[in-house]
PLY file of the C-alpha trace (Angstrom):
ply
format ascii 1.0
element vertex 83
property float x
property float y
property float z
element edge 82
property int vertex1
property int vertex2
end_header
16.91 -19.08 29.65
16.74 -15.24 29.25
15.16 -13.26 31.72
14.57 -9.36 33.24
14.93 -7.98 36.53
11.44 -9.03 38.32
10.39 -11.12 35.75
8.40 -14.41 36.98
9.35 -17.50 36.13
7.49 -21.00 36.49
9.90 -23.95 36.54
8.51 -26.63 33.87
9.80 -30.22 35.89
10.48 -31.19 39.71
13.50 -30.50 41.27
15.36 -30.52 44.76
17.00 -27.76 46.01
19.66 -27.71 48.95
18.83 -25.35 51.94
21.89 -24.14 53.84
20.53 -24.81 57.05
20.40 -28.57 55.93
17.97 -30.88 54.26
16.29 -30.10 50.78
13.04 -28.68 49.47
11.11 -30.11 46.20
10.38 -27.48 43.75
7.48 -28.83 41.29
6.47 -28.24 37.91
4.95 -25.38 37.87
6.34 -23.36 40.94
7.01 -20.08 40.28
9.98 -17.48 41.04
11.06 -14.13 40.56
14.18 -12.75 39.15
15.97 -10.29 42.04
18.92 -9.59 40.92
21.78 -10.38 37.87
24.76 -11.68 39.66
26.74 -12.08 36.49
27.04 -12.68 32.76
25.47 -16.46 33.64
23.59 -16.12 37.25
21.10 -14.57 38.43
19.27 -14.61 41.81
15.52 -15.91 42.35
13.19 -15.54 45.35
10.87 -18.85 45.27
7.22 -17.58 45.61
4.78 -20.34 45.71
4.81 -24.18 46.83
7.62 -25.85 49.12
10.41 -23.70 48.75
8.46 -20.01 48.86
10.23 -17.68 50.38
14.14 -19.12 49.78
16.73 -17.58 47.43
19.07 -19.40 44.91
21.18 -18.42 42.99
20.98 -20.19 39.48
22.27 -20.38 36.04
20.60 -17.94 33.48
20.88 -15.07 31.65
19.64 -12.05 33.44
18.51 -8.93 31.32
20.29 -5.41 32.00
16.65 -4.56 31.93
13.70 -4.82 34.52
10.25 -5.90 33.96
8.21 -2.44 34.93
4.86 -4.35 34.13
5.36 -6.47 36.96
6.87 -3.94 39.30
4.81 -1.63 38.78
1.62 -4.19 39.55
3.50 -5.55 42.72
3.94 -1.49 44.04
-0.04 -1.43 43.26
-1.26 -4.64 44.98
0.95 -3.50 48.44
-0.82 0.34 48.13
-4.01 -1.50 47.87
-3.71 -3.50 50.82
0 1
1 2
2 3
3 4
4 5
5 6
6 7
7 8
8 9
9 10
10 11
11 12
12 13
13 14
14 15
15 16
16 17
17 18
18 19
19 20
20 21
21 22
22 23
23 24
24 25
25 26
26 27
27 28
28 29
29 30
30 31
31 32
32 33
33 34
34 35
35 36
36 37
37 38
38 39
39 40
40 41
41 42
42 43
43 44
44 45
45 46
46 47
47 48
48 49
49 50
50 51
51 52
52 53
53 54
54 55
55 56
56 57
57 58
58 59
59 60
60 61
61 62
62 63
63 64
64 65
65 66
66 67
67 68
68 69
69 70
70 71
71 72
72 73
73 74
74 75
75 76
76 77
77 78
78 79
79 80
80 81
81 82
């Protein structure tokens, strides 16, 4: 999986993830994320937005464009002015 910087993703099966305070969150099918940061060549960061685990970052194995996704900045920037 290829992805930018800010780009949202929606994970397409249930999975667990570990928290590192202990005991494990189900991500669903469906669930969606959003690319923070490239960590390197094959990681990249993700900030979980919606269902169980919104709110936790992972780090997880994918591609992560040199590039960022302006659309979706930008339309994040104009949803917080607007509130």
């Amino acid at each position: 999986m290829k992805a930018k910087l800010g780009q949202i993703i929606a994970f397409r099966s249930d999975h667990k993830i570990n928290l590192a305070k202990g005991g494990t969150v189900t991500v669903k099918k469906g669930d969606k994320a959003q690319v923070l940061k490239k960590i390197d060549d094959s990681t990249g960061q993700i900030l979980y937005l919606t269902g169980e685990a919104a709110g936790k970052c992972q780090y997880i194995s994918m591609e992560v464009d040199d590039n960022i996704d302006a659309d979706t900045i930008a339309k994040k920037i104009m949803e917080e002015l607007n509130r």
